[in-house]
Steps between C-alpha positions, in 0.01 A plus 500: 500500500460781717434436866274809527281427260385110637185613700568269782826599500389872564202372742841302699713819523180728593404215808883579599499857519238472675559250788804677544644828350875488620567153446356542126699801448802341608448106344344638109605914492875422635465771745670457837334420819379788667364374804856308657722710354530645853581166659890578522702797473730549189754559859395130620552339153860688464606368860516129384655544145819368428655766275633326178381188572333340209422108607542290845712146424257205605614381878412140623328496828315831365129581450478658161 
């Protein structure tokens, strides 16, 4: 079956848009958020890579 065509289906993802147009467009059209995709810099994300590191080893003693 086709989600779009179950009436309350439609009626759920209309309510959504709705209540809240970014978070619907990024939760059921797979768009990225818009509105905190300013929260960090590409330059603040690049500072704490590791380049070439793929996986931490689990450490005792460590939150993770």
């Amino acid at each position: 079956m086709r989600p779009d065509t179950d009436p309350d289906f439609v009626a759920f993802l209309g309510d959504e848009r709705k209540a809240d147009p970014v978070s619907y467009d990024s939760e059921y059209g797979a768009e990225f958020r818009r509105d905190i995709e300013s929260f960090t810099s590409l330059e603040q994300v690049e500072a704490v890579m590791v380049t070439g590191r793929s996986m931490l080893t689990y450490q005792e003693g460590v939150a993770h």
